[in-house]
N, C-alpha and C positions, 0 to 999 in steps of 0.2 A: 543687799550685802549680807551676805552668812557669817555667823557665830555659833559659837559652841554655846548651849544652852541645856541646865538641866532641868527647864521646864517644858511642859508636854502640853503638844498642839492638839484640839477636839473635834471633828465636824461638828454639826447643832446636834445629832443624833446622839452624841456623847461618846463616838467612836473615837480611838486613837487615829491623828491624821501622821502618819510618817511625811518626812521629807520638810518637814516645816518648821522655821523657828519662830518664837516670839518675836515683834516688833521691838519691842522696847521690854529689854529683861529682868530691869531694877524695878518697873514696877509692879503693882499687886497682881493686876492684871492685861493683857494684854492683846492685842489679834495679831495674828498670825500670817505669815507669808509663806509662800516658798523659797527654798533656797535659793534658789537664782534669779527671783522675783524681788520686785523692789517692794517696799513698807512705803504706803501712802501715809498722812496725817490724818486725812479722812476717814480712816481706818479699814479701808478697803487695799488691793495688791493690783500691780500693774505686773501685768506677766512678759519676762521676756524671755520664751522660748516654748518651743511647740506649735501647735496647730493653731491656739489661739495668743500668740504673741503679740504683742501692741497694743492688747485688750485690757481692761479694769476686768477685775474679776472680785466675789465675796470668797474671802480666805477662809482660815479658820481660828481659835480662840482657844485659850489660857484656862479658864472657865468651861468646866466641861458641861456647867447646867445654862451657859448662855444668857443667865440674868444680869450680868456684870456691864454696864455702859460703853465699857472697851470691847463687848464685841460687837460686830457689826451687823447691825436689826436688818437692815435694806436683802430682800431675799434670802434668807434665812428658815425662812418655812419652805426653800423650792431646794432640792437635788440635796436633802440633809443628811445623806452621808458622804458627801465632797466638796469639792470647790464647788461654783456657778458662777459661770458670764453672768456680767452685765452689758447690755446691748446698748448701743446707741437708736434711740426712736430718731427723734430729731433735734436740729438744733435751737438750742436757747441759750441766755447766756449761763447758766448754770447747769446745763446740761441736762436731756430727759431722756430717760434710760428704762429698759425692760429686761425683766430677769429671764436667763436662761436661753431666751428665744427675741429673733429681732420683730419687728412693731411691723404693725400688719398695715398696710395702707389703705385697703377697702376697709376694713373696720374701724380703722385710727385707735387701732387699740391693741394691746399685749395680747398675746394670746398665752400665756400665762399667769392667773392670776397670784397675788401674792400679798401676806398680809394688810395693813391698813387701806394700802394704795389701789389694792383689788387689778387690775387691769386697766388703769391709767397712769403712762407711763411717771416717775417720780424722778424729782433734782436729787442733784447729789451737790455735793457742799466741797470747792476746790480743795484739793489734797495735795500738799508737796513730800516732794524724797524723803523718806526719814535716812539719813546717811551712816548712819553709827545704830544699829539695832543693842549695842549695850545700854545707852542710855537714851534711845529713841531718838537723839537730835537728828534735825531736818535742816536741810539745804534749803535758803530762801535766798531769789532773787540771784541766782549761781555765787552768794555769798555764804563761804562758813560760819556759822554761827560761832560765839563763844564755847560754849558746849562741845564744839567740834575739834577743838585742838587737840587734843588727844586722840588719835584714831588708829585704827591697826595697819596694817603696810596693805592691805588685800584692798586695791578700788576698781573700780566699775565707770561706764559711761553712761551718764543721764543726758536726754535728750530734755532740754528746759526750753519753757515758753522764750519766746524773744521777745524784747522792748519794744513799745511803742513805735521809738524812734528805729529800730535796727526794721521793725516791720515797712515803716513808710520809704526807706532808703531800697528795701530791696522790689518796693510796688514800684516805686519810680524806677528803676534800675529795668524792668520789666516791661513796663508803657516804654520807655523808650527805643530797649529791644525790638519789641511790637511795629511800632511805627519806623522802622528802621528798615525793617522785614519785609511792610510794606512799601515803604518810599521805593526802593531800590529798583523793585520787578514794575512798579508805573513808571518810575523815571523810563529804565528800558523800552517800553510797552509803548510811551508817549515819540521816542524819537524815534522807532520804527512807525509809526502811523506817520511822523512828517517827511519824516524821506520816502515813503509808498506817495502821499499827496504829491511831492513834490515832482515825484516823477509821470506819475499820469499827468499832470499840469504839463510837464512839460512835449510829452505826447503829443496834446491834445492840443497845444499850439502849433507844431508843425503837418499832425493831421489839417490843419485850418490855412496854412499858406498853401498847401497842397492842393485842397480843393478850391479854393482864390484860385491858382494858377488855371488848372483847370477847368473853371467858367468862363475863361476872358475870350470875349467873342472873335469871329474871324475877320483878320485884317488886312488880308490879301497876301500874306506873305508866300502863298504859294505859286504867284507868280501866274497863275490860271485867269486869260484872259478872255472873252466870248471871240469868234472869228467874224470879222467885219467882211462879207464875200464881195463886197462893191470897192472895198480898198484895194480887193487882186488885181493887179496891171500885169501880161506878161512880159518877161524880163527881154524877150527879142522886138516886143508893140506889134506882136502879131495878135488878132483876136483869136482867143480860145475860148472852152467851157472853165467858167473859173471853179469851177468843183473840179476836174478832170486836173487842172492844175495845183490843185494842194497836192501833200505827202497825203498816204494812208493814213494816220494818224489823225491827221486833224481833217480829212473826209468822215472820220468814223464821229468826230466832234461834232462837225457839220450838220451830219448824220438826226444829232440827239438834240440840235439847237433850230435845227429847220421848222419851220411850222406846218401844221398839219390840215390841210384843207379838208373839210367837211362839206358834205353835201347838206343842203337844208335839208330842214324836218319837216317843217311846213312848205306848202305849199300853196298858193292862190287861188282857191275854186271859181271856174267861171262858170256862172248859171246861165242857162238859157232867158231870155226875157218872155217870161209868160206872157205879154203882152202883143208880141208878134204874132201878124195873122198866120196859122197855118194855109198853104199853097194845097191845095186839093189837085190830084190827078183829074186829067179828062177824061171826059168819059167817051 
């Protein structure tokens, strides 16, 4: 939140930084934001607007020789005549951060070094809104301080941590989403697989009476009887050929049920008896 202020923001370099007010302007000294950037407690700025929006970034300082407590040490020897990101490396519960440039994963390390911390990424110390840059008062717990009752008509939207409890309401709210998402596409998925069973079942029962019918042996229903030729009598008791007396038909029957005489195979060799005298001609 912006105010009119007639003190003057520094990079560390001890350049005049335009565009920035003090944090808190009743004090001695103070760090710096930018106008349209928020005032941490921590004494660093949450930028919101630009390329790097949503970012902590190191502002700049009241104190143009930077030996003053209120300015902010963390990066301060990297990009000293401007602002500087601070990166997120990774997370802890206090956060571990690298100046300028994000955390390298094959080295597990900044590749910017920077005072004390050298190239190992450093915490930062949780920072709330400061909401009123006249007297630096800060927003805690989305409660106004005392401090804060007096304020200018000019406000802003701060995006604030949520509670415990608002956290765990909106995980559940989430899980059951989830499984909700889930249920629905197996529920579907399970009664299509029982209606597919149910129908090949039932296929495959009357595939099965079909082939039943189908094997059951022959019962004579075709009325096909062999012809008995000794039971033909002719119908005047004159003697005839009882073949010559059927129809065509069942001569042709006849035909296929007559038996077939064969001549033997064999046959009985008779040998002469070697023992018979040979009969000699005379002489």
């Amino acid at each position: 939140m912006a105010t009119n202020s007639t003190k003057v923001c520094y990079t560390p370099n001890g350049a005049v930084w335009e565009g920035a007010t003090p944090c808190n302007q009743t004090a001695d000294e103070s760090h710096c934001c930018g106008v349209n950037d928020f005032c941490l407690s921590n004494g660093h700025c949450l930028q919101a607007e630009g390329a790097y929006a949503n970012r902590i970034g190191r502002g700049t300082c009241t104190d143009s020789s930077w030996r003053s407590e209120a300015c902010p040490y963390e990066c301060n020897d990297i990009r000293t005549d401007q602002d500087c990101a601070l990166l997120l490396a990774y997370e802890t519960p206090d956060g571990s951060f690298c100046c300028d440039r994000g955390f390298n994963t094959e080295t597990q390390s900044c590749p910017t070094a920077s005072g004390k911390f050298g190239t190992t990424p450093f915490n930062m110390t949780l920072g709330r809104v400061i909401w009123n840059r006249t007297d630096g008062s800060i927003m805690q717990n989305g409660t106004l301080l005392p401090s804060q009752v007096q304020l200018s008509e000019a406000q802003t939207t701060v995006t604030l941590r949520p509670s415990p409890s608002s956290s765990a309401t909106s995980n559940s709210n989430d899980v059951t989403a989830v499984a909700a998402g889930i249920a629905v596409p197996l529920g579907i998925l399970l009664l299509a697989s029982l209606a597919t069973i149910f129908f090949l079942w039932s296929k495959l029962k009357n595939l099965k009476k079909q082939i039943q019918k189908s094997d059951t042996p022959y019962d004579g229903a075709s009325g096909y009887k062999p012809i008995d030729m000794h039971s033909l009598t002719p119908q005047n008791g004159a003697a005839t050929d009882p073949y010559t007396a059927l129809p065509k038909y069942q001569r042709d029957q006849y035909m296929h049920q007559a038996p077939v005489n064969e001549a033997p195979v064999e046959r009985e060799l008779v040998e002469a008896d070697a023992r018979m005298p040979v009969q000699e001609l005379g002489t």
